[in-house]
C-alpha positions, 0 to 999 in steps of 0.5 A: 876371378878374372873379368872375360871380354869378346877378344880380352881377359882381364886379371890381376897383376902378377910379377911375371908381368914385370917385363910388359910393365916396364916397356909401357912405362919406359915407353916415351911415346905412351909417357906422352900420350897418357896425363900421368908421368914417372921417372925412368923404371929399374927391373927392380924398381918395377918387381918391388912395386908388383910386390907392394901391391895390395887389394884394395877397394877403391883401385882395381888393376887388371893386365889385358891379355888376348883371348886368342893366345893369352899374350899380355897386351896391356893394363888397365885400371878402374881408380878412384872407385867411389861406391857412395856416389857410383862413380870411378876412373878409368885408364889404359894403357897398351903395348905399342903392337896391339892398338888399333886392333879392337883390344882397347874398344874391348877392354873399355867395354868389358870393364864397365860393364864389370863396373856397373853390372857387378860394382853398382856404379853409375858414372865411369869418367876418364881423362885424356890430353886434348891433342891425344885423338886416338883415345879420345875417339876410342872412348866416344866409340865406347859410348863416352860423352865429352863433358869439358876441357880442364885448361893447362891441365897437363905438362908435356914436352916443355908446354902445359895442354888442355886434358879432355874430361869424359864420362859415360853412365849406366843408363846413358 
């Protein structure tokens, strides 16, 4: 099943995303933008671990295609899903080309909606580096509330920064 937003589709991962994924990871100024970090990614690298991907009930990860010409635009995933106490994590990640066009405000929206409507959830939270404003604003214009500043949090470029805690609630 895949999860249809207004300008996105979102579906799950398969080995011909290899390519897509590879320049996300590989890309520096993302690497910098987002909390988490990796080592320069093979080809291979990248196909072996599309292939030891398994379902699974607590990580949902999706590809972001375009509605318009079904090109692959990005990932996204909802971690950390927690039906106990409704609540989850959410990344995203898209190519350097397709941000500030509506598809990352899109994708957000359709996957929690998806998370609430459809998983039960209450809480879908997020985490962004506090000098990384594009994603914080995107996140508030989805309807996020900051929450606080987790201090020293994340190490980039020789410094430790502060990461920006956000959650947005079913009957916010």
């Amino acid at each position: 099943m895949n999860i249809v937003g207004e300008k996105i589709i979102l579906r799950a991962i398969e080995i011909t995303d290899k390519e897509v994924l590879l320049d996300i990871i590989n890309d520096t100024e993302t690497e910098y933008s987002l909390g988490g970090w990796s080592f320069p990614t093979s080809s291979l690298y990248q196909e072996e671990w599309i292939k030891a991907q398994k379902p699974s009930t607590h990580i949902l990860r999706c590809m972001i295609n375009d509605t318009k010409d079904n090109t692959t635009i990005g990932t996204v995933i909802l971690s950390d899903i927690d039906y106990k106490n409704g609540n989850a994590e959410v990344h995203i990640k898209l190519l350097g080309n397709s941000r500030g066009k509506g598809y990352g405000a899109d994708t957000i929206n359709t996957l929690i909606k998806y998370a609430f409507n459809e998983l039960r959830l209450n809480c879908v939270y997020a985490h962004v580096n506090a000098y990384n404003i594009v994603s914080q604003k995107l996140f508030e214009r989805c309807g996020f509330v900051k929450e606080g500043i987790l201090r020293n949090r994340i190490f980039k470029k020789g410094e430790y920064h502060n990461v920006i805690a956000l959650s947005i609630l079913k009957e916010g």
